[in-house]
N, C-alpha and C positions, 0 to 999 in steps of 0.2 A: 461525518462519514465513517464508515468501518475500513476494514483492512482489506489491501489491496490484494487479490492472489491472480497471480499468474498461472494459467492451466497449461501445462504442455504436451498435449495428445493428438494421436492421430486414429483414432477410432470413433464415428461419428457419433455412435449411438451412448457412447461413456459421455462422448462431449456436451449431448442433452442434455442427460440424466444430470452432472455434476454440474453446468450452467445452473439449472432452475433449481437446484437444492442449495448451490452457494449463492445465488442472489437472491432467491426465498429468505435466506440468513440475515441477508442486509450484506452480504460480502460484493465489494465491486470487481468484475473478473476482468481478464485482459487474458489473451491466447495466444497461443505459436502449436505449431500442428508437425513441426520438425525439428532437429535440433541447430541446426544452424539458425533457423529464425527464430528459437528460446532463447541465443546468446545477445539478440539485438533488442528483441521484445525485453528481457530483464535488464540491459544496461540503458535502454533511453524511459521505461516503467520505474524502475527500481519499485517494484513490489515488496507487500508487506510479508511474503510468504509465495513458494513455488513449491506448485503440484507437478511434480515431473514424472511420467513414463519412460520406464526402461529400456522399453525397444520401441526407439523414434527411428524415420528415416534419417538417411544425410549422417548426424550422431549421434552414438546411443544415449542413453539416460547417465549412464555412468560419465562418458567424453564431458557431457556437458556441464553435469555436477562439479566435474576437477575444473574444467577452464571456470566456471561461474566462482569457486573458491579461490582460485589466483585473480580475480578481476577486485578491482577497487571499489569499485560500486556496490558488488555483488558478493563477495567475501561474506558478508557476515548475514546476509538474506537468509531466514530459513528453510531447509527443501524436506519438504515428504514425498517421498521415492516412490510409484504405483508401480508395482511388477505382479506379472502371473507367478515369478519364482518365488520355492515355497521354501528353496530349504535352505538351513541356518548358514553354509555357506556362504550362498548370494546374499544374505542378511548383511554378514560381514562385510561381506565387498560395496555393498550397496554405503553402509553405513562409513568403512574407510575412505570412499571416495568423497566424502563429505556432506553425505544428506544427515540429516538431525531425526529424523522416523523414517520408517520403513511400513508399507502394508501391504498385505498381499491382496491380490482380486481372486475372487469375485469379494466385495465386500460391500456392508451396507453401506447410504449414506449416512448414517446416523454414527456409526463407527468414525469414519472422516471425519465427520465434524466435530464430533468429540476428540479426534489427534489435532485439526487443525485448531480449535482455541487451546489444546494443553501447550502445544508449539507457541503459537503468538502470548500466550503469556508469561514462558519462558523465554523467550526470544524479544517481546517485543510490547512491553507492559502497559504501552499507550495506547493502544489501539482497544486495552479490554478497561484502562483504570476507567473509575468514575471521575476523576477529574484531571486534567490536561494545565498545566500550567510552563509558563516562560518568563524569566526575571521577573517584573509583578505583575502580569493578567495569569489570570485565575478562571480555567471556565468551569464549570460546576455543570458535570452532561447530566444527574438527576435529575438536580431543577431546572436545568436550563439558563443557570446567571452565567453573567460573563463580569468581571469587575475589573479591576485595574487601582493597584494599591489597595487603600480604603474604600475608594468611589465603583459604586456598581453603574456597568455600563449600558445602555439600553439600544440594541441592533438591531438590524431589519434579518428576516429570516437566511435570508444569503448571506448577509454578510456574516450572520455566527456560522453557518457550514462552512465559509470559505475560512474564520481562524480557523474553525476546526482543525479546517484541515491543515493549515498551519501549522497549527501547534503540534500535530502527531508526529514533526520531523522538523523541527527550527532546524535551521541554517541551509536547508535544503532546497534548492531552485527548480520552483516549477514554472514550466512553460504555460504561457496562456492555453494551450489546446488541453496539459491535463489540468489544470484548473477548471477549463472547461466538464469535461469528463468526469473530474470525481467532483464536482458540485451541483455542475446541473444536470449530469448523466449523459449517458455515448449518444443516446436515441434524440437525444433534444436540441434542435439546430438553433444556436446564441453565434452572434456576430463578436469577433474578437473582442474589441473591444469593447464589450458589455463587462468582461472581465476587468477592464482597466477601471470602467463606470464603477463597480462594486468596492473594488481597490482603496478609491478613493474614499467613500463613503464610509469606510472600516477608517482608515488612517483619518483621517476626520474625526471619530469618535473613540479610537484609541486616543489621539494625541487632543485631545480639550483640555484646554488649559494650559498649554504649550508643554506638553511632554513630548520626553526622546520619542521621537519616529524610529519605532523595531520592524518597519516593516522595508524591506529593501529595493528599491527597484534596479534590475543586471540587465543590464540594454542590450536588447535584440535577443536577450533569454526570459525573461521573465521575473518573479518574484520571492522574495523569500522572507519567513519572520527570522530576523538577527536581532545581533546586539549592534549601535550604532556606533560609527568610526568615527574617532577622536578626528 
């Protein structure tokens, strides 16, 4: 799967346009339309990247940028700031409140998306490398191998999107619902534990042969690729 961005706007017709240009991309979106529900949307998301506007209801773009940079979660997320403001002032403030780019609207998509991959691959090099790896699995997203040590490993199509997605954040605990969401997508109704089913069948063929089990199960939260406790 690609990188996660969180959209935060309240303008409908931006909301379109920048939907079907980021999931055209392959990018999976997730949304908040105010700012008080961008601070709940990005700490239970933790997105790979936020598109935030300036003039939200509830908080501005600026409130929400500081409190997102004091949050634990959210601290080190990267934000590109959307404002109509043009001038280098707001730039600065935009920028001191801790967004990482700045653009001004009206702009194209094409400009976007050309800041949002220069940001995630400054920010966030897993989401753009060609290969994803954790202690010894190795995925290879060219060819499409997955191996483990020397032995290459052979998966069912779910199950390489779910290390994938794995791997772009070891140690990180997803919940069944977004495992749901970024592997089989928001539109597609899977019964919980279809996730658990997959789970298995990956930890299965990671561990052949009796190798450490890196993949974690955190009861009543869900799952994470670790390293295994002594």
């Amino acid at each position: 799967m690609s990188a996660t961005i969180l959209l935060v706007e309240d303008e409908a017709a931006l909301i379109t346009l920048l939907r079907y240009n980021l999931e055209k991309e392959g990018y999976r979106l997730v949304e908040a339309h105010d700012g008080e529900e961008a601070l709940v949307v990005a700490k239970e998301e933790q997105p790979d990247l936020i598109l935030l506007d300036w003039m939200l209801p509830l908080l501005s773009g600026l409130q929400v940028c500081r409190q997102l940079r004091r949050g634990p979660e959210t601290r080190d997320t990267p934000i590109i700031l959307l404002t109509a403001r043009g001038e280098e002032t707001d730039k600065v403030r935009g920028l001191e409140s801790g967004a990482d780019d700045y653009i001004t609207k009206p702009f194209s998509p094409a400009e976007l998306l050309a800041r949002i991959r220069a940001v995630l691959r400054r920010s966030a090099p897993a989401t753009t490398a060609e290969t994803l790896s954790f202690e010894d699995i190795t995925m290879d997203l060219t060819a499409h191998r997955v191996s483990r040590g020397n032995k290459s490993l052979h998966l069912g199509p779910t199950e390489y999107r779910l290390l994938r997605h794995l791997l772009q954040q070891p140690g990180r605990v997803y919940s069944r619902e977004q495992l749901l969401d970024a592997v089989w997508g928001r539109d597609v109704y899977v019964e919980l534990r279809t996730v658990d089913v997959h789970i298995r069948r990956l930890r299965k063929a990671l561990n052949d042969g009796g190798l450490p089990d890196l993949i974690r199960t955190v009861r009543s939260a869900g799952y994470a690729l670790d390293r295994p406790t002594a």
